[in-house]
C-alpha positions in Angstrom: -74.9 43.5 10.1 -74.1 44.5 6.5 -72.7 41.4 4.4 -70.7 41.5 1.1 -70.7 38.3 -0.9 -69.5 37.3 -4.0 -71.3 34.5 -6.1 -71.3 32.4 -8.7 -73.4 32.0 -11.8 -74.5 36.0 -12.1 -75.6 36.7 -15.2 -77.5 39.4 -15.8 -80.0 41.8 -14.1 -82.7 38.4 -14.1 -80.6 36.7 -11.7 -80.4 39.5 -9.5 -84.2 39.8 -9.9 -84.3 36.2 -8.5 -82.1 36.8 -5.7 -83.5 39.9 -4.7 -86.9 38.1 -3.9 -85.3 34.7 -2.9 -82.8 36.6 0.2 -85.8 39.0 0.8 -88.1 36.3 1.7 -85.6 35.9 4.6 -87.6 37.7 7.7 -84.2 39.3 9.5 -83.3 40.8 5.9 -83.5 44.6 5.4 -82.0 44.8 2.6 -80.5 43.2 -0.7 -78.4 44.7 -3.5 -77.3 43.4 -6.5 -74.0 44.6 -8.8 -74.2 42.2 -11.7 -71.1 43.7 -12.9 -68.9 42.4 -9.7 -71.1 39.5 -9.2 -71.8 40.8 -5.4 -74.6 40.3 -3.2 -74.6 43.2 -0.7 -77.5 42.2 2.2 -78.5 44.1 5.1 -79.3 41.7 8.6 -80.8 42.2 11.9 -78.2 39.6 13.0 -75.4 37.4 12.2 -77.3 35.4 9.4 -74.0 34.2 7.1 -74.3 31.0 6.8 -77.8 31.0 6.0 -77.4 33.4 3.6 -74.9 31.4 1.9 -77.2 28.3 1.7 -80.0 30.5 0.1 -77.8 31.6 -2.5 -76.9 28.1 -3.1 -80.4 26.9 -3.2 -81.1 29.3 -5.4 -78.6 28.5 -7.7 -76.2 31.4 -6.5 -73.1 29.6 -4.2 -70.6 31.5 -2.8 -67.1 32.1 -4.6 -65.0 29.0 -3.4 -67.9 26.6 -2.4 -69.0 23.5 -5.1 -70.5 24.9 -7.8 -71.9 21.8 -9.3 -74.3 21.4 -12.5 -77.2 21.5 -10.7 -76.2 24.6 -9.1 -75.7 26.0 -12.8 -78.8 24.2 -13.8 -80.8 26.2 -11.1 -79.1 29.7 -11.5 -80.9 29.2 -15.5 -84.0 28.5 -14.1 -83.7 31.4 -11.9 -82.3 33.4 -14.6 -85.4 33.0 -16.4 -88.0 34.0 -13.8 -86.3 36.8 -13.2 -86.5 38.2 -16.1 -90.5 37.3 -16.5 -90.9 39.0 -13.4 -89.8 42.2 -14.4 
């Protein structure tokens, strides 16, 4: 199943760094990509995985357009941010 989904607190090419790993880690996933630009998380699944998907974004500081975006949420996305970019 291919899934498009657009998130919240994108920033820059460390974020997608971050997510890239963080939605890989996910066993069913075949694929992730990233367009910083139209803050968009395209994923590749085995099977119907959306609402988990959703919640890793979220935990990783990433929630989807139109869910709560709280501090914390922005507050993780920074952290994130910045191991991205370290791990580049």
């Amino acid at each position: 199943m291919n899934y498009s989904i657009e998130i919240q607190n994108l920033k820059c090419g460390g974020c997608a760094n971050s997510i890239k790993k963080g939605i890989s880690k996910l066993t069913e996933v075949s694929s992730v990509d990233v367009d910083v630009e139209n803050a968009l998380v395209k994923i590749e699944a085995a099977e119907n995985l959306e609402d988990s998907l959703k919640t890793e974004l979220a935990r990783l500081g990433y929630p989807a357009v139109g869910e709560n975006n709280p501090l914390g949420s922005k507050a993780k996305s920074f952290v994130s941010c910045a191991v991205g970019r370290m791990s580049n």
